[in-house]
C-alpha positions, 0 to 999 in steps of 0.5 A: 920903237921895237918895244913900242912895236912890241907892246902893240902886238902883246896888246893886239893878241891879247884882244884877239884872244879875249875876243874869242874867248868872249864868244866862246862865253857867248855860245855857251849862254845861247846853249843854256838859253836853248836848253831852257826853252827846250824844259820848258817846252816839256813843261808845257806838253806836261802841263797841257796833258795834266790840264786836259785828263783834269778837264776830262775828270770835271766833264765826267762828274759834271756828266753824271751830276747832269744825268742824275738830276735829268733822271731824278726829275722823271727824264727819259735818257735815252731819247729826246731832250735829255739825251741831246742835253747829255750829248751837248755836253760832252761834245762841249767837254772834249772841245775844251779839253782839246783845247787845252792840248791844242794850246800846250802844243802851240806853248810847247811848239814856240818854246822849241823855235826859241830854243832853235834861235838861241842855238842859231844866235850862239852860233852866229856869235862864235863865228863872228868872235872868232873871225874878229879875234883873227882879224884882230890878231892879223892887224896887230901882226900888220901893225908890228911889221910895219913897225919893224920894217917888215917881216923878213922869210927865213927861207929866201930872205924876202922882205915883206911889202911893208918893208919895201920888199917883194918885188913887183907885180904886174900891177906895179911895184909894192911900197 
C-alpha cells in the first residue's frame, strides 16, 4: 500500500509540474504572438506613410499634367474654371492620401489591441497553470496522506485529520 501511496504522489507531481511547465510554455507563445502583432503593427504605420508620400508624388504629376494641358489649351490658371478644376483636384489628392494614413493608423491601432490580448491571454494562462499545478500538486499530497494514514508534525507529534487526529473543533470532532 505505501508503494502505491507512493507512486501516486510521484505521478501527481509530476502533473503538477508538467502543468506548469505547460503554462509557462503557453506564456511564452502569447509573448511571441504579441510581439508579431506589435512588427506588424509598425508595418502598417510604415506601409501607410510610404503609400501616402507615393499618392502625394502621383497628385502632383497628375496636377502638372492637368495644369499644362488646361494652359496649353489657352486657359487662364489663375481664375475661374481652370483654377477650381486645379483646386478640386488637389483638395481630391490630399482626401485620398489621408486616406491612406487614416486607414494604416486603424491597420496599426488593431494590430497593437491584438498584441495587448495575446500579453493578457499569456498571462491568464500562466496563472491558471500555476494555480492548477498547486492544486494538482495539494491533491496528490491528500491522496498520499490519506493513504498512509495521515501525516504526522515532527514538533508535537499531531496527526493530521486524515488519520483521525487533530482534535475537535467547535463544529465537532474531525474523521
Amino acid at each position: 500500500m505505501a508503494s502505491a501511496a507512493v507512486v501516486m504522489a510521484i505521478s501527481g507531481a509530476f502533473t503538477a509540474v508538467t502543468t506548469v511547465i505547460g503554462a509557462i510554455q503557453q506564456n511564452k507563445i502569447h509573448k511571441y504572438n504579441a510581439k508579431v502583432a506589435e512588427n506588424d503593427a509598425i508595418a502598417a504605420e510604415q506601409r501607410s506613410k510610404f503609400e501616402s508620400e507615393k499618392q502625394q508624388r502621383r497628385a502632383k504629376i497628375m496636377q502638372g499634367r492637368l495644369a499644362n494641358g488646361l494652359a496649353g489649351n489657352g486657359g487662364d490658371l489663375t481664375e475661374g474654371s481652370p483654377l477650381s478644376l486645379l483646386a478640386e483636384s488637389a483638395y481630391n489628392a490630399e482626401v485620398d492620401r489621408q486616406v491612406i494614413i487614416y486607414e494604416g493608423a486603424v491597420s496599426a491601432s488593431r494590430s497593437r489591441a491584438r498584441a495587448e490580448g495575446e500579453r493578457a491571454a499569456g498571462r491568464a494562462a500562466l496563472t491558471s497553470g500555476i494555480l492548477k499545478g498547486v492544486s494538482q500538486g495539494v491533491g496528490a499530497f491528500g491522496r498520499y496522506s490519506s493513504m498512509t494514514g495521515g501525516v504526522q508534525d515532527t514538533v508535537t507529534g499531531a496527526q493530521s485529520a486524515a488519520a483521525g487526529g487533530w482534535g475537535t473543533s467547535p463544529l465537532g470532532e474531525f474523521s
